[in-house]
C-alpha positions in Angstrom: 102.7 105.0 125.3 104.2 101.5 125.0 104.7 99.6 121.7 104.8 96.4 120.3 106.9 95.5 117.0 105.0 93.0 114.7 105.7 91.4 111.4 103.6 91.8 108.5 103.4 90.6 105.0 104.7 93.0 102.4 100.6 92.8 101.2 99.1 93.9 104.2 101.8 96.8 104.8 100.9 98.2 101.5 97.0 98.0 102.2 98.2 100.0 105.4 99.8 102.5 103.6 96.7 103.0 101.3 94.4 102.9 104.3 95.9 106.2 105.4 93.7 109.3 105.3 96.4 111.2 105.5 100.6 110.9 104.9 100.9 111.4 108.4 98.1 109.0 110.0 100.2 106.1 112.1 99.4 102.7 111.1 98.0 102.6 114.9 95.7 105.3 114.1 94.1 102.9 110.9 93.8 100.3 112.8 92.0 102.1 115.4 89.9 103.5 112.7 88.9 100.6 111.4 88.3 98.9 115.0 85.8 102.2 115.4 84.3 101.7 112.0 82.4 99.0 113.7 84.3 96.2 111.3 86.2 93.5 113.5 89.3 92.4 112.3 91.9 90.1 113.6 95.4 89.2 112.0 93.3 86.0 110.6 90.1 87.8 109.1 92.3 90.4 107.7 94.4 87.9 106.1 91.6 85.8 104.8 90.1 89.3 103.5 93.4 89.9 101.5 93.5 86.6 100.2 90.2 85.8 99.4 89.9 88.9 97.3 87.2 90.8 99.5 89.9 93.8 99.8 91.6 94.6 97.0 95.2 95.2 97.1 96.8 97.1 93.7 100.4 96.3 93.4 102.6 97.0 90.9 104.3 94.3 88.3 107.6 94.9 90.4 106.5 94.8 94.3 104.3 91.5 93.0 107.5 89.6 91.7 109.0 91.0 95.4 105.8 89.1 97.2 106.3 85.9 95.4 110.7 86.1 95.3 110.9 86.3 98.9 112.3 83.7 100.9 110.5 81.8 103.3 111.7 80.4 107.0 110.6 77.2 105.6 112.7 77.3 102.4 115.7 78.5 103.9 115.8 76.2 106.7 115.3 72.8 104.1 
């Protein structure tokens, strides 16, 4: 089967990682879940969800200090 590498926001990778049902469930096989769940998702509903607060996200102290540290394209390139 053919892939595709994407980028994703630290955020949304950890809501993948607690989306699992099981350690071993690819992140392919949540989305696919989800997509059969009946709820439709695209990379700009599922943001707005995350950011909006509709799906809650619990992060640590530590990997919410990484989330607003990083470095943006924008800031490095000014």
């Amino acid at each position: 089967m053919a892939t595709k590498t994407i980028s994703i926001e630290l955020d949304v990778y950890d809501w993948l990682v607690d989306s699992r049902e099981h350690p071993s469930e690819s992140f392919s096989q949540v989305i696919r879940r989800m997509k059969k769940s009946g709820e439709k998702w695209t990379g700009a509903s599922l943001y707005r969800a995350i950011t909006s607060g509709e799906l809650k996200l619990e992060i640590s102290p530590e990997q919410e200090a990484m989330i607003l540290n990083q470095d943006r394209v924008e800031d490095i390139a000014s």
